[in-house]
C-alpha positions in Angstrom: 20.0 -22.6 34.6 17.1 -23.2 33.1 16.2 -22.4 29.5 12.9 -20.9 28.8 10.8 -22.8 25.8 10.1 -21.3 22.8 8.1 -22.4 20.1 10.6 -22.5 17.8 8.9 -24.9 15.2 6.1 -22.0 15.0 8.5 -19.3 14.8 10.2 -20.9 11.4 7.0 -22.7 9.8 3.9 -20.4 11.1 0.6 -20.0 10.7 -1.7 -22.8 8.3 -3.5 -21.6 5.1 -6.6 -22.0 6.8 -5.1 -20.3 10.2 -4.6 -17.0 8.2 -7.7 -17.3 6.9 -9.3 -17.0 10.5 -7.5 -14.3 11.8 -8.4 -10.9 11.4 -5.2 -9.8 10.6 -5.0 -11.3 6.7 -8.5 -9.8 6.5 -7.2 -6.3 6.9 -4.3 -6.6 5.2 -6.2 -7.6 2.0 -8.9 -4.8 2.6 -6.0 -2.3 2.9 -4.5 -3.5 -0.7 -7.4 -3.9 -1.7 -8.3 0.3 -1.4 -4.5 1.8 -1.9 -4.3 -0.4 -5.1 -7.6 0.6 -6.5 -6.5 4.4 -5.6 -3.5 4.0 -6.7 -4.1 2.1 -10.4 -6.9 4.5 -10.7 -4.7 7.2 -10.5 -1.7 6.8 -12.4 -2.8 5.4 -16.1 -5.1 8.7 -15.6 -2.7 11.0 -14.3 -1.5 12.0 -18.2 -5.1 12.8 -19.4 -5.8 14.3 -16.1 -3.0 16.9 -16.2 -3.9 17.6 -19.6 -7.2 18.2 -18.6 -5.7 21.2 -16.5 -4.5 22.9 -18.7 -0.6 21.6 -18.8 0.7 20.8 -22.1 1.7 17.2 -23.1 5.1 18.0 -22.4 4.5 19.5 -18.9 2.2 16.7 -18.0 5.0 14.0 -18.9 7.5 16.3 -16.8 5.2 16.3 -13.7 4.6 12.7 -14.3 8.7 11.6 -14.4 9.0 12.7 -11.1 7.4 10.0 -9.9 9.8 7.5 -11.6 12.4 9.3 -10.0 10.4 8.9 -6.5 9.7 5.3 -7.0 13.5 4.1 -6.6 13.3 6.3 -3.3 10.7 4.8 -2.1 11.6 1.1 -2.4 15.0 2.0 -1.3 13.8 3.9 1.6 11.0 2.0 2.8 13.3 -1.0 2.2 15.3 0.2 4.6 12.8 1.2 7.2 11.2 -1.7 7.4 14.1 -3.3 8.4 14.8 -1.8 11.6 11.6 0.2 12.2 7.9 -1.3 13.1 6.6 -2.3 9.3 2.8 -0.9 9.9 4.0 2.3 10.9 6.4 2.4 8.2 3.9 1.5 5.5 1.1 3.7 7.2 3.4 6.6 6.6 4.9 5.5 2.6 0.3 5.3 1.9 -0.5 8.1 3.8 1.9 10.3 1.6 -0.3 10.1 -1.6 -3.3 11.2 0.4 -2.0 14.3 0.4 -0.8 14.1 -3.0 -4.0 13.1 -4.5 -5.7 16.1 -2.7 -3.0 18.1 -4.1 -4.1 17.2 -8.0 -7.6 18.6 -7.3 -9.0 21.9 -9.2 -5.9 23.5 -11.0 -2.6 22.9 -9.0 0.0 24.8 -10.9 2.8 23.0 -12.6 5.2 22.9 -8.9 1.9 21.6 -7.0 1.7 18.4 -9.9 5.3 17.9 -10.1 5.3 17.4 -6.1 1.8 15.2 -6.0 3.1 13.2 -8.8 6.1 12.6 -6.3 4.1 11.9 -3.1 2.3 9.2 -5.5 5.3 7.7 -7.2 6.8 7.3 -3.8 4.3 4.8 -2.2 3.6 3.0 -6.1 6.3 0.3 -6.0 7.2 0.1 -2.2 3.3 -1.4 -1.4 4.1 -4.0 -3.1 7.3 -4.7 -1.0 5.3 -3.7 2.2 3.0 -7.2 1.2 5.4 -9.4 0.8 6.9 -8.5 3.5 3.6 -7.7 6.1 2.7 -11.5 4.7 5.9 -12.6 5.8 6.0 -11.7 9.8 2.3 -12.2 10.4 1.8 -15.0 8.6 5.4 -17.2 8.4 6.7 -19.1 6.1 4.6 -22.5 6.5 1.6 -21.8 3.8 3.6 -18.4 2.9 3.0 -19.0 -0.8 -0.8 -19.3 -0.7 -1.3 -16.9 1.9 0.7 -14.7 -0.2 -1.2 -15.3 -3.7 -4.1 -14.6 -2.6 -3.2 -11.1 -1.4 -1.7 -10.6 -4.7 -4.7 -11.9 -6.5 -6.6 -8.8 -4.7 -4.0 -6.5 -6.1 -4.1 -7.7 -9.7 -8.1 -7.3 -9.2 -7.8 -3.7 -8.1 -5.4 -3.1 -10.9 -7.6 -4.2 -13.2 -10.9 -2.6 -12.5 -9.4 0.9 -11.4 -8.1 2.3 -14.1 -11.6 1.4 -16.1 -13.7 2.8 -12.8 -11.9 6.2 -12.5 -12.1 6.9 -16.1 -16.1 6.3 -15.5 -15.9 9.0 -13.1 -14.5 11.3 -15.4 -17.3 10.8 -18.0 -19.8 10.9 -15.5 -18.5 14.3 -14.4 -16.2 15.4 -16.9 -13.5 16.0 -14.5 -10.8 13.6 -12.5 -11.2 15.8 -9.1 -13.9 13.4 -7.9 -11.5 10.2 -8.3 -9.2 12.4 -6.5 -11.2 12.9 -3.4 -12.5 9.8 -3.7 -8.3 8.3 -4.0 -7.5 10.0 -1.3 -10.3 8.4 1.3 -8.6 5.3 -0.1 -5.4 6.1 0.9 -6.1 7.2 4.0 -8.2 4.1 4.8 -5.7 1.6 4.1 -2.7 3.9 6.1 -5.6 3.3 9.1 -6.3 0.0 8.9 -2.5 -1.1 8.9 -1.7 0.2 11.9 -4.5 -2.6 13.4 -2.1 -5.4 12.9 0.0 -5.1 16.1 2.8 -7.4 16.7 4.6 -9.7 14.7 3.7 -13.6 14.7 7.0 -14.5 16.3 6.5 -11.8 18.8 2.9 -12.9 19.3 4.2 -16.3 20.0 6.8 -15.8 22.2 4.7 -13.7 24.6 2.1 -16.8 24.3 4.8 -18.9 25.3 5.8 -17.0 28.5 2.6 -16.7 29.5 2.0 -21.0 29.3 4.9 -21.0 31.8 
């Protein structure tokens, strides 16, 4: 019986530094860290003031915002999981998608259930984007040039989690109020949750299916 070839030297080593660069698919998966981790970092250093800001006392505020420690764990662990046995895009579109509706939730004055479950929603996607990289860099990209493929992506979300923090607080003394970054957070979210779900299949799947169509 005849075996069918596969590219198994591509499968283990995959794509070239400069192959990734040429693809659109490590083009939108920077863009999409790029926007969830300027949201994100431009929420959460804020999020203390912000509360404040609506009225909640400090020790309210810090109650709101420990729910999201306890929803970071669960969202590693969970999307951890997922990822494993589920289509990762889908999974990660889902884990950003969830603090679009949290940062709409934190606009005007949510009362103190609304911020407790917002925090949540945000706390739940902080840590587990970081995962979904690694791991999105991994099966489009391979293992061949893996490490600079990977630092650059992670260049983009020490960028973002430098300048956000400083950009949303310019929002709020432009308007004296965070609800704008919020709006603005969530079309960031939502963008990135979007643009995921553009990358399609996996490398390896993309090079078998290349290599039963060269038969």
């Amino acid at each position: 019986m005849l075996e069918t070839p596969v590219p198994s030297k591509a499968l283990t080593q995959g794509l070239t530094f400069s192959d990734a660069l040429t693809g659109y698919r490590f083009w939108v998966l920077l863009t999409s860290i790029l926007l969830v981790y300027i949201a994100m970092a431009g929420i959460v250093p804020n999020l203390m003031p912000a509360l404040q800001g609506q009225g909640f006392i400090s020790e309210q505020a810090a109650s709101a915002i420990s729910v999201s420690g306890i929803t970071v764990i669960a969202g590693r662990l969970l999307v951890g999981y997922l990822i494993d046995h589920l289509w990762a895009p889908g999974v990660a579109a889902v884990a950003i998608a969830l603090p679009v509706v949290g940062s709409l939730m934190l606009y005007g004055e949510p009362d103190f259930l609304t911020s407790c479950i917002a925090a949540g929603l945000l706390g739940f996607a902080a840590e587990a984007e970081l995962d979904l990289m690694s791991f999105l860099a991994a099966k489009y990209f391979g293992l061949l040039h893996y490490a600079k493929i990977y630092a650059v992506l992670y260049a983009a979300l020490a960028l973002a989690s430098g300048i956000a923090p400083m950009l949303f607080a310019r929002i709020f003394d432009l308007t004296s109020s965070y609800d704008l970054g919020f709006v603005i957070a969530a079309g960031l979210f939502a963008t990135g949750s979007l643009m995921v779900l553009s990358l399609g299949r996996y490398l390896q799947q993309k090079l078998i299916a290349d290599s039963f169509r060269q038969l």
